[in-house]
N, C-alpha and C positions, 0 to 999 in steps of 0.2 A: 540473118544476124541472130546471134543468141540474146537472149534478155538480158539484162540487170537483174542481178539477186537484189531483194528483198532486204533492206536492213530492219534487222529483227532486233537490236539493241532496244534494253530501257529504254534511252535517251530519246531515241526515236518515235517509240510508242509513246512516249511522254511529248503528244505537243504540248499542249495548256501547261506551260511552265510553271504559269500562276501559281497554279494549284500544287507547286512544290513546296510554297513555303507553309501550308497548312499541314501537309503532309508529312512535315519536318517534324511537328510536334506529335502528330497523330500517330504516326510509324517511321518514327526516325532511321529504323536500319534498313528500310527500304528508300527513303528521303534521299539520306545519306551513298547510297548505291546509285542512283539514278544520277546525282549532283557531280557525282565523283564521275561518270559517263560522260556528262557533260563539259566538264571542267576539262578531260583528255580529249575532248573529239569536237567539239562544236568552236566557232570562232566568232557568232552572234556575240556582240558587247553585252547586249541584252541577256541574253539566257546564259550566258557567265555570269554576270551581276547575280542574276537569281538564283541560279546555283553554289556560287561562294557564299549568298547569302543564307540558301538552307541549309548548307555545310555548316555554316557560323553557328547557328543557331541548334541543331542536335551538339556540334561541340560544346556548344554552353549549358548545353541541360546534363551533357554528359558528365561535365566538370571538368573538361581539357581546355582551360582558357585559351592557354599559349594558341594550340590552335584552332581556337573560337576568333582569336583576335587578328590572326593570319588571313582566316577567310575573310573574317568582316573588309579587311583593311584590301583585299583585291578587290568586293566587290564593289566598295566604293571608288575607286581606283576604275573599274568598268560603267559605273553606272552613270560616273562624270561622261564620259562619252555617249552617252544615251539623252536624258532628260534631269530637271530639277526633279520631279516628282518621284523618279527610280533613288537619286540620289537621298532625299529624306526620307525616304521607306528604309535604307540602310544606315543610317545613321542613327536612327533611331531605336535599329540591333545593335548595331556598334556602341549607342550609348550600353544598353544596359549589358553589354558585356563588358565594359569599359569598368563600370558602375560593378560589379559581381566578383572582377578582380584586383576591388581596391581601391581604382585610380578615379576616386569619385569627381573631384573637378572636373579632369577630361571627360568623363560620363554628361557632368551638366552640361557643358560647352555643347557638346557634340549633340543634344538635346535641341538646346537652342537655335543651333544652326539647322533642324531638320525642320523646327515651326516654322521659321522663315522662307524655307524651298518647299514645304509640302502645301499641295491645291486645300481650297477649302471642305471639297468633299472626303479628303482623306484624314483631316484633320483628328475626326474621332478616335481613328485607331492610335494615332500618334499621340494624345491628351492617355487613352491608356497607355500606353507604355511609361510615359514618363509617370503616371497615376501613381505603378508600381513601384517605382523608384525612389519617388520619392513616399511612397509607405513605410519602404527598407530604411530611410533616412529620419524616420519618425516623423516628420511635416506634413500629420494629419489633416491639418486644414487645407493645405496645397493641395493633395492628394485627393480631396473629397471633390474638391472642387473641379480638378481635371476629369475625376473620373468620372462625375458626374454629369460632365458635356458628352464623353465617349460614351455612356448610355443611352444620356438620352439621342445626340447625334445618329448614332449606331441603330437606335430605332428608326426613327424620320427614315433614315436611308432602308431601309426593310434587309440589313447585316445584321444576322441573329447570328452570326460567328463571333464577331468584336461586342453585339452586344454582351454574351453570354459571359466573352471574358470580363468586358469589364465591369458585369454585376458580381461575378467571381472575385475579382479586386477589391470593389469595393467593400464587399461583405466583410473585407480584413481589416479595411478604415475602421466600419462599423466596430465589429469587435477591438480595436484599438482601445477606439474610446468609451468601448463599454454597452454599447447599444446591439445587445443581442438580438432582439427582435428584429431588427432591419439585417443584422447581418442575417439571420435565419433566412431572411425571406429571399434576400437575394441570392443565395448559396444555392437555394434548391429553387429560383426561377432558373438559374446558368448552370446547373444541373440538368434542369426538364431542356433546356437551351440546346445546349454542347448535344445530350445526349441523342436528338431529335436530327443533329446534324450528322451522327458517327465519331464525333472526339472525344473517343474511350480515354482519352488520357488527361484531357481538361475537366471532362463529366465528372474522372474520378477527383482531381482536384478540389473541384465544386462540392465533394459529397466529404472531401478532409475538410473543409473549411465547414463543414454541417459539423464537424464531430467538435473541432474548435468551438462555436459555439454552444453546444452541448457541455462541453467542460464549462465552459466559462458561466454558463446559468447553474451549475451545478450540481446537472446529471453525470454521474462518473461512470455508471455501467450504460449509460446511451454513448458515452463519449468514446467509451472503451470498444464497444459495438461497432461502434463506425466507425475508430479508427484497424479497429480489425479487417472491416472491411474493404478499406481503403490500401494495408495493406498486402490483401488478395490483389486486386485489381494489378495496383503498379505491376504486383510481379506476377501478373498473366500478361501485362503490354512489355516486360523485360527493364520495370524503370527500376532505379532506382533512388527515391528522394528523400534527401539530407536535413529537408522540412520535416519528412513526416518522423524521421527517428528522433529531433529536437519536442516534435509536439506528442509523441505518444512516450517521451521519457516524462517530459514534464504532467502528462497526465498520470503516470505509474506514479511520479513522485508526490503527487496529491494524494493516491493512494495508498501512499507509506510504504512502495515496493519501490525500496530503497536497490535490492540486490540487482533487480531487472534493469533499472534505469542506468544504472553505471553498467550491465553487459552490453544494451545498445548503444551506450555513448563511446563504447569501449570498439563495438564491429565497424559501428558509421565513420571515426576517426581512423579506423586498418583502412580506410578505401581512401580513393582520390576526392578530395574536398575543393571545393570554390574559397575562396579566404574568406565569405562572408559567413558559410555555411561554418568554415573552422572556428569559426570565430564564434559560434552561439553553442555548436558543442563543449568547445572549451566553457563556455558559462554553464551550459547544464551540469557538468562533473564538477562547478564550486557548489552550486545546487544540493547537488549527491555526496559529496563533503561533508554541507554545513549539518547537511539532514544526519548523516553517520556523527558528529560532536568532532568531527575535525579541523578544527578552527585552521591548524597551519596552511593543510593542503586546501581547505576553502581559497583562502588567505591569497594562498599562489597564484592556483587559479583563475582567482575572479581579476586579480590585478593585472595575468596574461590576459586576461579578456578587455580589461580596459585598453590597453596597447592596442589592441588589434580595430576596438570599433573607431577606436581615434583617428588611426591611420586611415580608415573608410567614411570618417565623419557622419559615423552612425550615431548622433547627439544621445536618443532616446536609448537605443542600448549601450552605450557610453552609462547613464546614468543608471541603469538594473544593474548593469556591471561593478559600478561604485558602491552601490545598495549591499552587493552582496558581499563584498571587500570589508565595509565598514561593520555588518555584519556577523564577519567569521574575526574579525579586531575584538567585536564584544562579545562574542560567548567564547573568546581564549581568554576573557577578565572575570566570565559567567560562565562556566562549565555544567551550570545545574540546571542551565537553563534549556540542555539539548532535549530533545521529544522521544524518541522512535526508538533510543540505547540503554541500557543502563551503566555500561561502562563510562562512569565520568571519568572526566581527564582530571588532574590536577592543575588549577590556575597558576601561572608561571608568579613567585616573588619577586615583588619591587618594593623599592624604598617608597615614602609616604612622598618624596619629592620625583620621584619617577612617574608614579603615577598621576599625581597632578599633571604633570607636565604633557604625559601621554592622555589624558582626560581632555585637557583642553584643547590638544591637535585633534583627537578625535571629532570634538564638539566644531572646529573650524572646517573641517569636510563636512559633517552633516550639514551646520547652515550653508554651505555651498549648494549640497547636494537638494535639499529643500526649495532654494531658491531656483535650483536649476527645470527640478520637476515641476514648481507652482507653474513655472513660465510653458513648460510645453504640453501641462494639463495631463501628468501623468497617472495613469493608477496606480500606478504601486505609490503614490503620495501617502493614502492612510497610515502602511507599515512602514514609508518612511517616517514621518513622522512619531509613531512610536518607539523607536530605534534613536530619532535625537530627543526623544524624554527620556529615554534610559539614561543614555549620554549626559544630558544634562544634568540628571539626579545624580550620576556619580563625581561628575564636575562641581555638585554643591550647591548647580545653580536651581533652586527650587523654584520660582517663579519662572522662570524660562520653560520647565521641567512641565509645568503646569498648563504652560500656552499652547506646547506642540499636544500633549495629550488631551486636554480639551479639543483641539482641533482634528485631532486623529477619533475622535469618537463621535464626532458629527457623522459620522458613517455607518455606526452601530445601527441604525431601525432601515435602514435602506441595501438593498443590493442582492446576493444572493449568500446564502448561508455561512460559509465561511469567511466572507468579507463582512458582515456583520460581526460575527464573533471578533474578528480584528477591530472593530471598535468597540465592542464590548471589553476586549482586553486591555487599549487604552483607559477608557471608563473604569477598571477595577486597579488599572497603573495610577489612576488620578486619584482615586480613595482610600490606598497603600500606603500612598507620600501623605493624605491628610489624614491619616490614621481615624479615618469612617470606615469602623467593622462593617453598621449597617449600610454603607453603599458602595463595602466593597464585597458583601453578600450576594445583593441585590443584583451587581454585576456581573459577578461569576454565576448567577443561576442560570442570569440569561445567556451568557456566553456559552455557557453548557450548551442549555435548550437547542442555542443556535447551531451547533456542533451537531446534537442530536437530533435534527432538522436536515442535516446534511447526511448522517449515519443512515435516516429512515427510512432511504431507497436502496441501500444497498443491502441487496438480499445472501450476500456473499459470504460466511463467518470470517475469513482471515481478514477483510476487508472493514469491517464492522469492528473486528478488533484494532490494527491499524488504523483506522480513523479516531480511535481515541487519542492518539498522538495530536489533535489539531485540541483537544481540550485539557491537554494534563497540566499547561499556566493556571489555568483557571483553579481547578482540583489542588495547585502548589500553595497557589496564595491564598485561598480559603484555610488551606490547613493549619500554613503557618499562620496566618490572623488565631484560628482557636487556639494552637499551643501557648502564641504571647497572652492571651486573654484568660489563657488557664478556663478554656468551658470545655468540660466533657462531653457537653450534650453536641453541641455545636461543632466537636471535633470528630466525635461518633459520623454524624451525621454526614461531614464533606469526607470523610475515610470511605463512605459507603454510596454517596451518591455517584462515584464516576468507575466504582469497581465493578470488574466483569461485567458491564453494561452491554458487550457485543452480544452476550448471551440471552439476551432480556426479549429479543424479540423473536414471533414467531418462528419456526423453523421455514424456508424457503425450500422444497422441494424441486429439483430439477423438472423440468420436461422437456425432455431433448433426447431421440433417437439415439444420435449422431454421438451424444458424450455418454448415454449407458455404453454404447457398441467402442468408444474408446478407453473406459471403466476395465472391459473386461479385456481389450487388448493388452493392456496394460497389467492386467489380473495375470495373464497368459506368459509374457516376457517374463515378469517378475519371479516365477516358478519356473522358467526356464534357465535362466538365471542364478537361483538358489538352488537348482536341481543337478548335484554333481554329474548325475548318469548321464543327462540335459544336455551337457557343457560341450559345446566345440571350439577349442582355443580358435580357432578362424574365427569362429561367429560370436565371439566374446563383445569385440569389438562396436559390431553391428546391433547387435542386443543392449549395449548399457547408452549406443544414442538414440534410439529407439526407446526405450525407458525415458529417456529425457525428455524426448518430442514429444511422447505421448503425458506424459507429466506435465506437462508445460500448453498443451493442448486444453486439456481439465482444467489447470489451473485459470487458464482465459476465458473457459466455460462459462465457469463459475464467477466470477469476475465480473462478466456480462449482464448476472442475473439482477432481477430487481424484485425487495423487498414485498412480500406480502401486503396487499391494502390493509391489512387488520392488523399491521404489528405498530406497535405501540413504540414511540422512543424518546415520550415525553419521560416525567419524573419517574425512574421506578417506582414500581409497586413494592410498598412494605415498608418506605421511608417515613414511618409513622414509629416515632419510639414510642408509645404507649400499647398499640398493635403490636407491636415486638417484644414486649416487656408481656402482653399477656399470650404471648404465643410461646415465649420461652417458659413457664409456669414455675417449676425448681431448676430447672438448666441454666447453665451460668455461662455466659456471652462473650467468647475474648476477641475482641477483635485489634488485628497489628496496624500501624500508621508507622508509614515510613515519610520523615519529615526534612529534608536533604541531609538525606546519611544516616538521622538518628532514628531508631527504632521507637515506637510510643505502642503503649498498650491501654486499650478500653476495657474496661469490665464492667457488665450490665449483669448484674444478679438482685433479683427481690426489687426491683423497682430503683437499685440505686445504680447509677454512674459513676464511674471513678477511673481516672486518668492517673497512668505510670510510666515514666519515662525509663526505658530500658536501658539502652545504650546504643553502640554502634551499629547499626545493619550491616556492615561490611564484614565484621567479625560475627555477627549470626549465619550469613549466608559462607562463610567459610567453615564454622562447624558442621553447618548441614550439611555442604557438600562432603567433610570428612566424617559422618554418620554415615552416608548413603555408602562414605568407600571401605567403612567398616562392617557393613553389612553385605556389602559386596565380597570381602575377605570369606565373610562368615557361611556362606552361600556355597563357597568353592571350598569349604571344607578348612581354612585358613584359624587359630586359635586368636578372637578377640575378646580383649575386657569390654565387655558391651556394657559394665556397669559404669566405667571413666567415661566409655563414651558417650551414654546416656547422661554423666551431670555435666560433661562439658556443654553440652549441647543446651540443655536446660537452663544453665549460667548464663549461656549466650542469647537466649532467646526471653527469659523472663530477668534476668541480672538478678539484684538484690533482693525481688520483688517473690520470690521463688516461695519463702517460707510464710510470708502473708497469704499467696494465693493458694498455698496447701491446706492452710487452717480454714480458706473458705470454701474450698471442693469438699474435703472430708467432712461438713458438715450434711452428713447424709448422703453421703456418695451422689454426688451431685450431677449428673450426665454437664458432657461439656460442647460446646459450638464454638470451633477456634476456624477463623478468617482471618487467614492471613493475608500479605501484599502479594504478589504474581511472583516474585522470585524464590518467598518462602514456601511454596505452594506442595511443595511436591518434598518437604523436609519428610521426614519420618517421626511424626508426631506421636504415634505411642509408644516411640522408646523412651518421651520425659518422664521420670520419673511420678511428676504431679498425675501425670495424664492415666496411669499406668493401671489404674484398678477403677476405672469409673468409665462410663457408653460417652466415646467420643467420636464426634464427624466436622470434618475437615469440610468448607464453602468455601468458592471462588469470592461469593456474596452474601449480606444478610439478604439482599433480594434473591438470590439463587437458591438459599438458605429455605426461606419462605414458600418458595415456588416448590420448591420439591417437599416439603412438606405437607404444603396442603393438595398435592397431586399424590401423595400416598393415603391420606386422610381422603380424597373424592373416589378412590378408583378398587375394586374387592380382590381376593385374594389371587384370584389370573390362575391358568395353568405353571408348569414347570418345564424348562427346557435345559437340558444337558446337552452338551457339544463337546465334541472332545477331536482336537488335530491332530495332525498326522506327526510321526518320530519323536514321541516325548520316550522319556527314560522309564519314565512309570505305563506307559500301552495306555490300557481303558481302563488300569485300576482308580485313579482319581475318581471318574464322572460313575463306573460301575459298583465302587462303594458308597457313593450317595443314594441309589436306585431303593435300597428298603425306606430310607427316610423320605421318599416323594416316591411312593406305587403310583401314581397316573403320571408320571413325569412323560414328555419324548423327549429320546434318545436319539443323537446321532451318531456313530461308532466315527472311527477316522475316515474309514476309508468312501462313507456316503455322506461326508460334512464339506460337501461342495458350499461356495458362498451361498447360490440361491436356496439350496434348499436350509441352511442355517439362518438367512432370513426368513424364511417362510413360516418355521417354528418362533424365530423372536419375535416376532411382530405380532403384538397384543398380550404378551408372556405375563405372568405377576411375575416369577420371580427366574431369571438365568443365568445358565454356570458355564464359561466357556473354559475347558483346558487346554491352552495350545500355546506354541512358543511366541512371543511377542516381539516386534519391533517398534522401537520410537525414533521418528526421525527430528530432531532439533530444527533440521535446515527446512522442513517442509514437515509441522507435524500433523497439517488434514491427512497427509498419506503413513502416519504411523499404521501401525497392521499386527493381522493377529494371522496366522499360517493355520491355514485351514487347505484340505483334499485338492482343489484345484488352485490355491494362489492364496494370495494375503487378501483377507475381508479388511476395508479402509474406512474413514471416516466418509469418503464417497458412496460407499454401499451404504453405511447404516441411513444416510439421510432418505434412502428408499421404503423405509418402514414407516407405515404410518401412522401406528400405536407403539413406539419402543415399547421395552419391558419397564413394567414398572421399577423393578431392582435387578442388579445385573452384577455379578460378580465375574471380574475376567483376571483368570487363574495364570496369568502369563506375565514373563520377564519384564519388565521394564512397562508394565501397562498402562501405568501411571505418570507415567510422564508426561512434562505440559513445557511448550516454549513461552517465554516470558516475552510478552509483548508491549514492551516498557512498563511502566509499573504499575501498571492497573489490571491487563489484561493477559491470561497464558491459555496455550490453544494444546489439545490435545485430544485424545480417546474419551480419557475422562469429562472433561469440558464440553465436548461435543456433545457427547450423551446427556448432559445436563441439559445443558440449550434444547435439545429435543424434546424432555419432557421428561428423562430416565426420572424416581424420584431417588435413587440411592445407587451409590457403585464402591463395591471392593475392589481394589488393584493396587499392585504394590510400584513400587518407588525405585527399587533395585531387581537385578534378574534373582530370581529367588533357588533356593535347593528342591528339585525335585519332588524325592522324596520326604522329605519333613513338609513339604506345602501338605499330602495327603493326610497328614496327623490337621494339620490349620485348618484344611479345608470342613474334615469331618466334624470340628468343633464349632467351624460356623455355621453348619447347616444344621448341627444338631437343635441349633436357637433358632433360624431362619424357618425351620418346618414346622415351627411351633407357631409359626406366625410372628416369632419375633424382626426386631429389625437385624441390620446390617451388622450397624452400629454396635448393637447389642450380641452379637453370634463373635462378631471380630473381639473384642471385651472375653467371651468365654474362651476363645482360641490365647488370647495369651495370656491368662489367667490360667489355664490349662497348663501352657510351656513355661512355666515357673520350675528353676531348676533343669531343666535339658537347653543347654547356650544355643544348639542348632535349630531347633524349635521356635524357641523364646527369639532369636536373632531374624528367623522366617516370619513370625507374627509380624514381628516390627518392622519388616519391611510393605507390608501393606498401610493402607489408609480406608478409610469408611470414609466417602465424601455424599456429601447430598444433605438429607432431612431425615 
């Protein structure tokens, strides 16, 4: 007789059925292949039950309900033929797929029914499941309770599998209610748990909820860290989860990466979602709304969101959902109140009876919503509650106004940085409405502090900048408090305390292989790119997403990193007006305050203070931009009256105040220190007329101000470095007619001013001159660039230098340019360089003419070899172009910034 073949099927090598449904999660598409054998070939009731059942369950992680709910509903249908114990192990998936797609009652029924059929030894796994469930429902107490039988149960029984989930569960209770420390510990016991058993895919779960907590205590480059790492993992197991795009947008969104957050809410919603997963994306994009000042589209949003958690009697996110609804209602009544833009909206008009009307519907949600959160011990309680003070102060009700903000700043000395500051902002909303300057000082210092508590681990500049967004209330209401009180000192003083503050701390230096060797890929594309010879329309394509990844790669890098022990982000240093009064000696102080809309001007000269109200900001920053577009004309050879352009501009920026402040410079040609707000930052300051014949430098800050003065004042004359890039119009005459005025200079010619070796000469320089063409990027400007032999040198390279130059003129188009990162903080070439320790930098504002730069340049350097300043070279350059328009228009498109 011939033998029987051998059945070689999965299904067959699969006895231990068991062991399918762990495997469901662990390796779904192998799970899922074995189950599907089974399901066509086996007639065991049994190992069908378990089979529908690990089908059920990769369907539900998959986010194919329909047939998540197919499977479940046979396997129970099988498992009735078997045992009660088979049957509440399935009902128990069926809950929570029931529960996933909506149909939360039938989720609980079917809960219910499996406590009753399931033995007491299996109990524990079943108290998790339901644990999780009702987590999603926000019935933290329920929740804590279950899952805490299925741990400790789960132990007794020596199941480190259900245990590990269900200390994984719970860690999410924990962080719920705010008890990071217990979530910590359980995250990374069910971490060390899972991972000891091979559940690559729950391990990695365990290590998302490490990064959860990480946010939530208020580490954002450890958060950022691991949730990076979190998303390696999924996608080396092929997952993809819909948790983790809600948790790493809301942590971008903490970190004022507004743009990133709405691209992942934007890929995660193209895919197939779960309705509860739809349901918390749609909330993160009112999120990403409210943060951009989009009141409407918040508005939409967050009230699709309420629809959706109601229909799944998601109580607690039901009420973040309202939170954020009533929310984008008041900053469409308060437009000035947005953080992270500066394009304000216009508040819609109403009649004096509309708005009442609309006041106190508003005020009937908040108290709802209040009472809803007291009851389920929610945290977002603090910001609600300052949200129904708002309300109520605009309702008229003052003592109502008084109760929610007193009770929203019982939270200011406790919690983690930024939820401090949220009671601290109540506490300065409380002092506002009783018109206490000094306790609503006292408030805003702290609130700062707190902010800058939160600022002082991140070692990242764009991040440092954007986190000023979490303190610019503070910075608003302090101002306006001084404008009403009419004190200069006092208004000086909060103009300067929250400016350019990202710049304040030490430089953070990478050390990472992995992002120099991305640095310069990135160096490589980008010249491939710009290089017509280079160019293969096929590989056009391939190349600019390439550029992107690798952009985007850096950027997370960087992101990652964490703050210097030694950097400082208490009070800046220099906020001493008496200090600054004897540091400026005859120089005379201007500093701009922008106070919602209106421009305000400070001047500190000879020890006196004096406050000027200009005018509109909106009409300054409209001239400016049409100066930089008339020097732009001027540049390309185009004929402008730069003389109109210059008073208009001057009109706009100083108003009426124009002819006082000239009588006070001309006493003695008085060198000038003009700090402006982040948007004027990059105006063309020595085309004003005032400005025109006196040593003027342009600060982000009086503290930037400071700092780079007394780091020219510590540090001696330096070598000289020339550099000069590749395709200018003028060759090597620019950098080769400077070489008599600096005999010991080095030189690089184009064709050997590779990045590194251009670094190698700036680092430690006194003073360097790069000529090359420039780029600035608004959307991304750490990567503005300057085109050097093999690629663009970025604000990524220079941070590799560990002595910048003490002065650094960079002879290129647009090098000056800075993106305004709300109105405290703009990020650029120039900027960066400061932060680092440059003490001075020429660079111009607009792309400049070739050759008329080689006339500018030679008149700066004629002063700069002399040992003069910057400040002072720039001053003889367009004191020189008096009379030649192409000249004179070239001058004035640089700036001298620094000390």
């Amino acid at each position: 007789m011939r033998s029987a073949r051998p059945d070689t099927s999965r299904s067959a090598q699969f006895a231990e059925v068991d062991t399918l449904l762990p495997l469901a999660i662990s390796q779904p598409g192998e799970a899922l292949a074995i189950a599907t054998e089974i399901i066509e070939s086996d007639p065991d009731p049994r190992r069908l039950s378990i089979a529908h059942q690990a089908a059920a369950i990769v369907e539900r992680d998959r986010g194919r309900l329909e047939d998540a709910l197919t499977h479940g509903q046979r396997a129970l249908r099988f498992a009735r033929r078997v045992d009660e114990e088979r049957q509440g192990d399935v009902l128990a998936t069926l809950g929570t797929v029931l529960f996933l797609a909506g149909r939360t009652p039938d989720a609980l029924r079917r809960f219910e029914q499996a406590v009753r059929l399931t033995p007491t030894k299996h109990l524990p796994r079943l108290f998790h499941r339901r644990g999780a469930m009702l987590l999603s429902l926000s019935r933290y107490t329920e929740a804590l309770e279950d899952l805490g039988r299925a741990v400790g149960g789960s132990h007794r029984q020596g199941d480190m599998l259900w245990e590990g989930r269900a200390l994984n569960a719970r860690s999410m209770v924990h962080l719920a209610l705010g008890d990071v420390d217990a979530a910590e510990a359980d995250a990374a016991r069910a971490e060390e748990l899972l991972t000891s058993l091979g559940q690559d895919f729950e391990a990695a779960q365990a290590l998302h909820n490490r990064a959860l907590a990480a946010h939530q205590r208020g580490d954002l480059p450890r958060a950022l860290e691991l949730l990076d790492q979190v998303t390696e993992r999924y996608a080396a197991l092929g997952h993809v989860s819909p948790e983790l795009y809600v948790d790493h947008g809301q942590a971008m969104l903490t970190a004022g990466l507004i743009d990133e957050a709405e691209a992942l809410c934007a890929a995660a919603l193209d895919r197939e979602l779960t309705p509860v997963h739809q349901a918390e994306l749609v909330l993160l994009l009112a999120v990403v709304a409210l943060a951009r000042g989009d009141a409407a589209a918040a508005e939409a949003r967050a009230n699709e969101a309420v629809g959706l958690f109601r229909a799944q009697l998601r109580t607690g996110w039901v009420d973040r959902a309202r939170l954020l609804h009533l929310r984008a209602e008041h900053l469409a009544d308060h437009p000035e109140l947005q953080a992270w833009t500066l394009d304000v909206r216009e508040a819609p008009e109403r009649s004096a009876r509309a708005r009442a009307a609309r006041n106190r519907r508003l005020l009937r949600e908040a108290d709802d919503l209040v009472s809803s959160m007291r009851a389920t011990g929610s945290l977002d309680l603090p910001v609600t509650l300052v949200l129904h003070g708002r309300i109520a102060a605009d309702a008229g009700l003052a003592d109502v106004a008084r109760s929610s903000l007193t009770a929203s700043a019982a939270s200011r000395r406790s919690g983690p940085p930024l939820s401090r500051a949220s009671g601290w902002l109540a506490a300065a909303l409380l002092a506002d409405q009783d018109e206490d300057r000094r306790a609503l000082y006292a408030a805003c210092r702290q609130g700062l502090d707190a902010v800058d508590e939160h600022r002082a681990i991140l070692g990242d500049l764009e991040l440092r900048a954007l986190a000023s967004g979490h303190g610019i209330e503070f910075a608003r209401l302090a101002v306006s408090s001084a404008v009403r009180a009419g004190r200069p000192r006092d208004l000086w003083w909060w103009a300067e305390r929250w400016r350019a503050a990202a710049l304040n701390a030490t430089i953070t230096r990478p050390d990472d292989p992995n992002l120099g060797r991305a640095i310069a890929a990135l160096r490589d594309v980008t010249r491939r790119l710009d290089t017509p010879a280079d160019q293969d329309d096929a590989a056009l394509p391939g190349l600019r997403a390439e550029r992107t990844r690798l952009e985007s790669s850096i950027r997370r890098a960087h992101h990652r990193m964490r703050a210097n022990p030694d950097s400082d982000f208490g009070r800046p240093l220099g906020l001493n007006l008496p200090t600054v009064i004897d540091e400026l000696g005859r120089a005379v102080l201007m500093t701009f305050v922008n106070d919602r809309g209106t421009l305000h001007l400070i001047t500190v000269c000879d020890g006196r203070v004096r406050h000027h109200e200009i005018g509109s900001r909106e009409a300054a920053d409209r001239e400016a931009e049409f100066a930089r577009f008339a020097l732009r004309r001027a540049a390309s050879g185009r004929v402008v009256d730069l003389g109109a352009t210059a008073e208009r501009l001057e009109s706009a920026i100083l108003g009426r105040h124009a002819k006082t402040l000239r009588r006070l410079v001309r006493e003695g040609d008085r060198p000038m220190v003009v700090v402006p707000p982040a948007e004027l930052l990059t105006a063309p300051w020595g085309l004003l007329p005032l400005l025109a014949q006196v040593p003027l430098t342009v600060s982000p800050s009086v503290t930037q101000w400071l700092k780079a003065r007394r780091a020219r004042c510590d540090s001696g004359p330096g070598r000289v470095a020339l550099i000069t890039g590749p395709d200018l119009s003028t060759r090597e005459a620019e950098v080769t007619s400077l070489s008599p005025v600096h005999l010991d200079a080095r030189m690089l010619p184009a064709e050997k001013a590779t990045v590194s070796a251009a670094l190698q000469i700036l680092d430690g320089a006194g003073l360097a001159h790069i000529a090359a063409h420039g780029t600035f990027r608004a959307d991304a400007p750490l990567f503005s660039s300057l085109q050097l032999a093999d690629g663009p040198l970025t604000v990524h390279d220079l941070e590799q230098l560990r002595h910048p130059p003490r002065s650094i003129i960079l002879s290129a188009c647009d090098s000056g340019g800075a993106a305004p990162i709300g109105p405290y903080e703009a990020l650029g070439l120039v900027s960066a360089l400061l932060g680092m320790g440059t003490s001075d930098v020429l660079a111009s504002v607009v792309p400049v003419n070739d050759h008329a730069t080689l006339d500018v340049m030679a008149d700066v350097h004629a002063v700069a070899g002399r040992g003069g300043t910057l400040a002072e070279g720039w001053l003889a350059a367009r004191t020189a172009a008096q009379g030649d328009d192409l000249r004179a228009a070239t001058a004035a498109s640089f700036n001298a910034w620094g000390g």
